[in-house]
C-alpha atoms as an extended CHARMM CRD file, in Angstrom:
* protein
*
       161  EXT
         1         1  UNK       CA            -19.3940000000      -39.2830000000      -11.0020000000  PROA      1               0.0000000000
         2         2  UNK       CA            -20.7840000000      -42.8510000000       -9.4170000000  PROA      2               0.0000000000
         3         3  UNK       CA            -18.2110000000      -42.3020000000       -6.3750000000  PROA      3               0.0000000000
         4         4  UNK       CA            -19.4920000000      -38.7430000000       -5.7290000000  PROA      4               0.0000000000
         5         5  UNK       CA            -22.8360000000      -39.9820000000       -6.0150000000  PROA      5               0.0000000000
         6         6  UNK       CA            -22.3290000000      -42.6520000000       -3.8590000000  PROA      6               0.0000000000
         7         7  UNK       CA            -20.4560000000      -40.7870000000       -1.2320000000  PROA      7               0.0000000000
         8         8  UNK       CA            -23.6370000000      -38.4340000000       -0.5860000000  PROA      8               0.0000000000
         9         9  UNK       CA            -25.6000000000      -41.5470000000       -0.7630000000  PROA      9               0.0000000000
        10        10  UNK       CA            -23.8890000000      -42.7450000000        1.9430000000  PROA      10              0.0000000000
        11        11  UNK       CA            -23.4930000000      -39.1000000000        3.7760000000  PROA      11              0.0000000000
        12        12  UNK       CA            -27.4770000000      -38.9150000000        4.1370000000  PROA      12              0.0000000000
        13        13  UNK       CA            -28.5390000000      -42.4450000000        4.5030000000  PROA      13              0.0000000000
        14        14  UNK       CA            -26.0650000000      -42.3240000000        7.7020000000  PROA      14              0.0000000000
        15        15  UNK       CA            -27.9110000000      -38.9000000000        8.8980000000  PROA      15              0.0000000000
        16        16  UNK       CA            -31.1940000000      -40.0770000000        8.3210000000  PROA      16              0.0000000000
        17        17  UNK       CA            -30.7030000000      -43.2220000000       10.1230000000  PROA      17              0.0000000000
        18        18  UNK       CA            -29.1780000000      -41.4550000000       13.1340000000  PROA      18              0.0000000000
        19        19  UNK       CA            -31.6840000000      -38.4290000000       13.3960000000  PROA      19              0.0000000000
        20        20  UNK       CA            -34.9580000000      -41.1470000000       13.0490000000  PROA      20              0.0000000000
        21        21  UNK       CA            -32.8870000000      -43.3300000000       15.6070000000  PROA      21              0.0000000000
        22        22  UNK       CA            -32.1650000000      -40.5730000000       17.9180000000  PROA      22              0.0000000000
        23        23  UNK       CA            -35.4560000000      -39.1680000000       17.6480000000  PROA      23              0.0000000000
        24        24  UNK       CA            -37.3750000000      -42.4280000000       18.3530000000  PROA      24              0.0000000000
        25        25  UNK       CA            -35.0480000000      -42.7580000000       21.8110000000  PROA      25              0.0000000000
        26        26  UNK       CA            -35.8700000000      -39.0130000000       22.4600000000  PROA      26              0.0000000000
        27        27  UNK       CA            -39.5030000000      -39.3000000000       22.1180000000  PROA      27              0.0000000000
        28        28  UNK       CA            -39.5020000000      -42.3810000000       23.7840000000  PROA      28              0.0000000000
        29        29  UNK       CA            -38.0440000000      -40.8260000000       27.0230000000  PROA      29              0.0000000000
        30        30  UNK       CA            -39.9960000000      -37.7080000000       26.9310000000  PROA      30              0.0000000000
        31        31  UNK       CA            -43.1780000000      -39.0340000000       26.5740000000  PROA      31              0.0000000000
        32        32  UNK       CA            -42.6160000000      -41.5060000000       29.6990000000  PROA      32              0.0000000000
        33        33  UNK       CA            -41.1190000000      -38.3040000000       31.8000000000  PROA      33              0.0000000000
        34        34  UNK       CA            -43.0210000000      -37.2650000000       34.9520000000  PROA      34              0.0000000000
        35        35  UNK       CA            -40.4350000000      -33.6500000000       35.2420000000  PROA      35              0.0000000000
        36        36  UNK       CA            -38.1500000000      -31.6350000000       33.2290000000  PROA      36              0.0000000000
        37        37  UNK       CA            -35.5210000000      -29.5160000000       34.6330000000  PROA      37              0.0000000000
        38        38  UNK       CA            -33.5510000000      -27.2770000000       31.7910000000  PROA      38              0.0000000000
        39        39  UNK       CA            -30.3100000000      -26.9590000000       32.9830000000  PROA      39              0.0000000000
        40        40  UNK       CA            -28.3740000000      -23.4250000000       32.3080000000  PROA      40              0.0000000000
        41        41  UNK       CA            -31.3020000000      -22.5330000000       29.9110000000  PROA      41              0.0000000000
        42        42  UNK       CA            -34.7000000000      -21.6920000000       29.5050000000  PROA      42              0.0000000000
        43        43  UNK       CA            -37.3280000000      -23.6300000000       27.3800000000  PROA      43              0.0000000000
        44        44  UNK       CA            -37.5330000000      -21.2460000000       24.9530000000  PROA      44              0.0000000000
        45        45  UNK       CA            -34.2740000000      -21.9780000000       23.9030000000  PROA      45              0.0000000000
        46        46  UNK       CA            -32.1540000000      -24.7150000000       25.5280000000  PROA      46              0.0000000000
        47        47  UNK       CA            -29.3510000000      -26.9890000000       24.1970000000  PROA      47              0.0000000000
        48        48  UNK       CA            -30.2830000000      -29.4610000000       27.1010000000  PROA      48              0.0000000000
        49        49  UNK       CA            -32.9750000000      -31.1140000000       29.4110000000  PROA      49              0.0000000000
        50        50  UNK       CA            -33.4510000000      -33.9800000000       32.1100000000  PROA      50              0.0000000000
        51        51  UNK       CA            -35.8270000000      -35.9060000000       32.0050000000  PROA      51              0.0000000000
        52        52  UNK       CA            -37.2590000000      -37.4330000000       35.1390000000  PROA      52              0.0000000000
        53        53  UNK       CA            -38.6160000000      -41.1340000000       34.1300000000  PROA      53              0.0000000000
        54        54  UNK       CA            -40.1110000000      -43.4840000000       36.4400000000  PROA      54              0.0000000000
        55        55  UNK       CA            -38.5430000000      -46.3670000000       38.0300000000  PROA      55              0.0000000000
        56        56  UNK       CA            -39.5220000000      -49.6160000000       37.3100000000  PROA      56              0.0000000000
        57        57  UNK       CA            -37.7530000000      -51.0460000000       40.4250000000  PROA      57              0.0000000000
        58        58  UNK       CA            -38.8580000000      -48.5940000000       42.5900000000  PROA      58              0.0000000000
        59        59  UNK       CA            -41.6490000000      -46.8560000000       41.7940000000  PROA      59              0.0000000000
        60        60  UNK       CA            -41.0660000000      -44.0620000000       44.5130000000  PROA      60              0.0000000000
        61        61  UNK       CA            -38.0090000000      -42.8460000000       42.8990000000  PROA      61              0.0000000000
        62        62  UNK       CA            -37.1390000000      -41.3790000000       39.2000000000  PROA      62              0.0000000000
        63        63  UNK       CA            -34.4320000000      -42.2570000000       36.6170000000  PROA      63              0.0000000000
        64        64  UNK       CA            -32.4940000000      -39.1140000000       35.3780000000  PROA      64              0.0000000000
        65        65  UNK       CA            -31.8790000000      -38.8990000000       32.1040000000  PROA      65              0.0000000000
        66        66  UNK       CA            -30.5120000000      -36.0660000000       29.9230000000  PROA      66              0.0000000000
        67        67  UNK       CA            -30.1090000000      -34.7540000000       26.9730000000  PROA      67              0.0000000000
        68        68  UNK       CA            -27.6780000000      -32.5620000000       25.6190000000  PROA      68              0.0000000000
        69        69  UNK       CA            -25.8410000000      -30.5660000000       22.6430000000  PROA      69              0.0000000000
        70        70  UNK       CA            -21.8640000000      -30.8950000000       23.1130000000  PROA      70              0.0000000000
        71        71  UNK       CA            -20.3710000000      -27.8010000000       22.5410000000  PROA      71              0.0000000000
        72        72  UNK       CA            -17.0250000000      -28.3900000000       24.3240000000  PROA      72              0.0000000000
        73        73  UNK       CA            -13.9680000000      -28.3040000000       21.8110000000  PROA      73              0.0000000000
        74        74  UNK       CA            -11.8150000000      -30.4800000000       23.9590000000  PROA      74              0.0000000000
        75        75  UNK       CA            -14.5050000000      -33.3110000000       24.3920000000  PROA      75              0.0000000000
        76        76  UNK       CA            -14.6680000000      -36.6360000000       22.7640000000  PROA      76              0.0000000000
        77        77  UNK       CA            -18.3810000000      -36.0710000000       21.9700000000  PROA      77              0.0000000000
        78        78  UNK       CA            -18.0160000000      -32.3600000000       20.4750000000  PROA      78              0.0000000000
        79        79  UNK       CA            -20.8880000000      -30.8110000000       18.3890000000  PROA      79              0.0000000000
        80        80  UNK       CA            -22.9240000000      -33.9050000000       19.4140000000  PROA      80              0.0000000000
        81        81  UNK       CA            -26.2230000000      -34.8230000000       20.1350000000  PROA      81              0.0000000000
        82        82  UNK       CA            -25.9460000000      -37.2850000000       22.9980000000  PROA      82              0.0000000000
        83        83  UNK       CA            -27.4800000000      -38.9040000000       26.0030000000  PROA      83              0.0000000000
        84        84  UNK       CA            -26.5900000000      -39.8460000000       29.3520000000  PROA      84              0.0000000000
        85        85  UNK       CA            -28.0830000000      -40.9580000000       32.8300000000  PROA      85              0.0000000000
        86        86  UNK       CA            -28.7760000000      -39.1150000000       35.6100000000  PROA      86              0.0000000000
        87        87  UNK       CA            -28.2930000000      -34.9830000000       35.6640000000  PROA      87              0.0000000000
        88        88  UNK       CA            -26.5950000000      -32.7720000000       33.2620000000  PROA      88              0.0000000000
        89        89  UNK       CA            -23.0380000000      -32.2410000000       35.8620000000  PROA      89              0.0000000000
        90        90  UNK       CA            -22.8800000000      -35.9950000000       36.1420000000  PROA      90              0.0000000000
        91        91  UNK       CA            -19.9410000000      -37.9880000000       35.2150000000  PROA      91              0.0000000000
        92        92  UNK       CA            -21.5150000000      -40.6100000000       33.6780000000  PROA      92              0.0000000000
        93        93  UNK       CA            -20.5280000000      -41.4240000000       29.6540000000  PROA      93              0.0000000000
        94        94  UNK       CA            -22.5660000000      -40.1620000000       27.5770000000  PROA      94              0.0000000000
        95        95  UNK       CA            -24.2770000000      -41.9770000000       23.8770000000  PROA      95              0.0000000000
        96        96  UNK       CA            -24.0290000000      -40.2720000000       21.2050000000  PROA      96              0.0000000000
        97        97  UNK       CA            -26.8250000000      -40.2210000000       18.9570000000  PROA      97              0.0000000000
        98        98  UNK       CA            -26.0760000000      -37.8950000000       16.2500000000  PROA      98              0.0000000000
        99        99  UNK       CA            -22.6970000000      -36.1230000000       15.5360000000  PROA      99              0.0000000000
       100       100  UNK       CA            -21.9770000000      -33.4780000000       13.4980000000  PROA      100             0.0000000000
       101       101  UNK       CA            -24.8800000000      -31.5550000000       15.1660000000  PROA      101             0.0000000000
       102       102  UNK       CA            -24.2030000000      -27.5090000000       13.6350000000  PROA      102             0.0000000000
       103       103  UNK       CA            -27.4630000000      -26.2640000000       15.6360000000  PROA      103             0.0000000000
       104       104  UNK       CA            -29.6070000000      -27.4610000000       18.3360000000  PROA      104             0.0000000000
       105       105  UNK       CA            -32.3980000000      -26.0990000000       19.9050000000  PROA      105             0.0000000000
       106       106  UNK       CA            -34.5540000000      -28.1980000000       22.6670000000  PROA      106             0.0000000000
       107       107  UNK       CA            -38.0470000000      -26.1720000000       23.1360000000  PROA      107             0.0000000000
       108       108  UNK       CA            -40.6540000000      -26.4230000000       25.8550000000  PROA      108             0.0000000000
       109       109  UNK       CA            -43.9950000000      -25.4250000000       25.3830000000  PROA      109             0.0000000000
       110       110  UNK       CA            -46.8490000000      -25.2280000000       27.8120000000  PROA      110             0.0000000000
       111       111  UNK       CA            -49.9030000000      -27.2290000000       27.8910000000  PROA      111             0.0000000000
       112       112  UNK       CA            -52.4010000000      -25.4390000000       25.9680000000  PROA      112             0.0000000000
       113       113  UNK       CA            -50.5910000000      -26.2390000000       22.5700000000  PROA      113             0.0000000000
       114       114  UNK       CA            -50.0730000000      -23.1240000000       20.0480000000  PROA      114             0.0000000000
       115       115  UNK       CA            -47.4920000000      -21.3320000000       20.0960000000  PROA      115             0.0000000000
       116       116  UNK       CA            -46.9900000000      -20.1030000000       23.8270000000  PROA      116             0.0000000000
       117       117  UNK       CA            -43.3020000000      -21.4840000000       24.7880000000  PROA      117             0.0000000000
       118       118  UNK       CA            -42.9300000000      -22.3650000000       28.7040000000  PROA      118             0.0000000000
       119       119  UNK       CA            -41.2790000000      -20.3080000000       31.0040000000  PROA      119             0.0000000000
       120       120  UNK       CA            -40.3510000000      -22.5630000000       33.2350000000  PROA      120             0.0000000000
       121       121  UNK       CA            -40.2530000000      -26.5950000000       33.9600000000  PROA      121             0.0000000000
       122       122  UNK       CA            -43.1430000000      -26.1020000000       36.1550000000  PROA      122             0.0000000000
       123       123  UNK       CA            -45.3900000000      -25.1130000000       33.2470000000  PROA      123             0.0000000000
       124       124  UNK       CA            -43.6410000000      -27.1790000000       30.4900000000  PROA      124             0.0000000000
       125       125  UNK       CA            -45.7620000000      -30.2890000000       29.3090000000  PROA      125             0.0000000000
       126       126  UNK       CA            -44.1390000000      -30.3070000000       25.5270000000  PROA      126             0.0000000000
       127       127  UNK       CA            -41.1660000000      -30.7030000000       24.2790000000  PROA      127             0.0000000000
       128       128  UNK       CA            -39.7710000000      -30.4110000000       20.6260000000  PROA      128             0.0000000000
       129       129  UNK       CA            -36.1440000000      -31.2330000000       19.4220000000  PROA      129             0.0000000000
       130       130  UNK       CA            -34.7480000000      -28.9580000000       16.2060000000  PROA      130             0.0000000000
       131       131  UNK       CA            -31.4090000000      -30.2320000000       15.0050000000  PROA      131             0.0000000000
       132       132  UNK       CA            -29.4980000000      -29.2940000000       12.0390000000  PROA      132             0.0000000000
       133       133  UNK       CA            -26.5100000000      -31.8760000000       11.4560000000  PROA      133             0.0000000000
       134       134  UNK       CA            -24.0060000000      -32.4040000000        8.3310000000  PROA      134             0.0000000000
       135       135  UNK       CA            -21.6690000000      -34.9660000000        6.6750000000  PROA      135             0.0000000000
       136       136  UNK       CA            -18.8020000000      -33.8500000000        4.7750000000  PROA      136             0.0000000000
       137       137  UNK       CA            -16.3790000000      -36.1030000000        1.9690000000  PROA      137             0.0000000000
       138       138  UNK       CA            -13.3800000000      -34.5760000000       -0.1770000000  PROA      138             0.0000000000
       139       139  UNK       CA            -15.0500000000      -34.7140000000       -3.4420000000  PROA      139             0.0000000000
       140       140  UNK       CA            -18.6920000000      -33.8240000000       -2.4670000000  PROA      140             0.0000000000
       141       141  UNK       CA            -20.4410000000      -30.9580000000       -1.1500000000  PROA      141             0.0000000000
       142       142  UNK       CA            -21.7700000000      -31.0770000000        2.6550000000  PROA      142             0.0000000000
       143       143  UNK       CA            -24.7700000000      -33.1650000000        3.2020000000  PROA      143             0.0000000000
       144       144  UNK       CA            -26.9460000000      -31.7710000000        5.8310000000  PROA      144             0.0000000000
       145       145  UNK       CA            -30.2420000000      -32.6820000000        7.5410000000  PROA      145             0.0000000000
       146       146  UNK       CA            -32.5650000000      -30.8930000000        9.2880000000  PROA      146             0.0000000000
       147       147  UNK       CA            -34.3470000000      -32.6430000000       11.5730000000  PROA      147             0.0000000000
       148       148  UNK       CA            -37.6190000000      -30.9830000000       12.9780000000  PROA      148             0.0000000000
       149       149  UNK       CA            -39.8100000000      -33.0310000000       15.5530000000  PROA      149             0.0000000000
       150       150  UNK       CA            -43.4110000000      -33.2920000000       16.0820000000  PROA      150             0.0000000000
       151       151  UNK       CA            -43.9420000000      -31.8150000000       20.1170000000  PROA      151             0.0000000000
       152       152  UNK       CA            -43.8000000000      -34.7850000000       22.4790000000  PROA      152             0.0000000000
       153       153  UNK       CA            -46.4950000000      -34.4660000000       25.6950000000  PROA      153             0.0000000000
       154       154  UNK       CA            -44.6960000000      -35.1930000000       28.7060000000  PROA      154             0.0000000000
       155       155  UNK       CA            -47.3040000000      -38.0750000000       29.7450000000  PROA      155             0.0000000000
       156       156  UNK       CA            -46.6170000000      -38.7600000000       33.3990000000  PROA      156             0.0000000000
       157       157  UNK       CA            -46.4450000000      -34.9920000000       34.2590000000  PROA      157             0.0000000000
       158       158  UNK       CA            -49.2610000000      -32.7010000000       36.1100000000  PROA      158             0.0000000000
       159       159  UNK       CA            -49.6700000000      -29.4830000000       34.4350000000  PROA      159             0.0000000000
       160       160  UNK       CA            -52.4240000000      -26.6600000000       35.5140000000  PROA      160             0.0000000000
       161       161  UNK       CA            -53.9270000000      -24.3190000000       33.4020000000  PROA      161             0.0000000000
């Protein structure tokens, strides 16, 4: 009984800590970002974005950053939620933030708040992050999390009505 108990324990500490770490980086990023471009989606329903953050060294220029769901079976990051620099088709290695991701939805929404999703990164100035991820042991059931984010405001970006 204590070792099943402490196995889920375990399961959802490590699931918490990686969704409120992942979603702190996420946020982070998003709120700094002066574009978005979703890449092979739309923002109603994306599994990925890039961010375009500001350069600190050279303040003409933006940092690419993006964010994706890993739904390739052969890679090392597989069903992952991850982050790497610069755009989606780079080479670059990507971090994984949470693993064991089952769903993932990235949404953009336009400014006026309510419900209205964007159409387009032109007219996207939120984003929101839905992930469902799980941990599984031999004598326990699945532990799962649903993680279900506040809409960030894309800060740095011009958006008209």
């Amino acid at each position: 009984m204590m070792g099943r108990t402490g196995a889920n324990i375990r399961n959802y500490t490590e699931l918490e800590a990686q969704a409120r770490k992942a979603l702190e980086v996420f946020a982070r990023d998003v709120r700094m970002a002066g574009n978005v471009s979703w890449n092979g989606g739309s923002p109603s329903d994306a599994t990925n974005v890039t961010l375009a953050l500001p350069n600190a060294t050279l303040p003409a220029s933006n940092t690419e950053i993006t964010y994706f769901w890993d739904t390739d079976s052969t890679s090392a990051t597989y069903r992952c939620f991850c982050r790497k620099a610069g755009a989606y088709d780079s080479t670059n290695v990507p971090t994984v933030l949470v693993r064991n991701v089952t769903v993932f939805h990235i949404y953009g929404f336009k400014i006026g708040g309510g419900t209205t999703t964007a159409t387009n990164a032109l007219d996207t100035k939120q984003v929101q992050l839905n992930l469902t991820a799980s941990r599984t042991s031999t004598t326990v059931v699945t532990a799962t999390d649903l993680v279900l984010s506040a809409r960030f405001i894309l800060r740095n970006k011009s958006v008209t009505i």
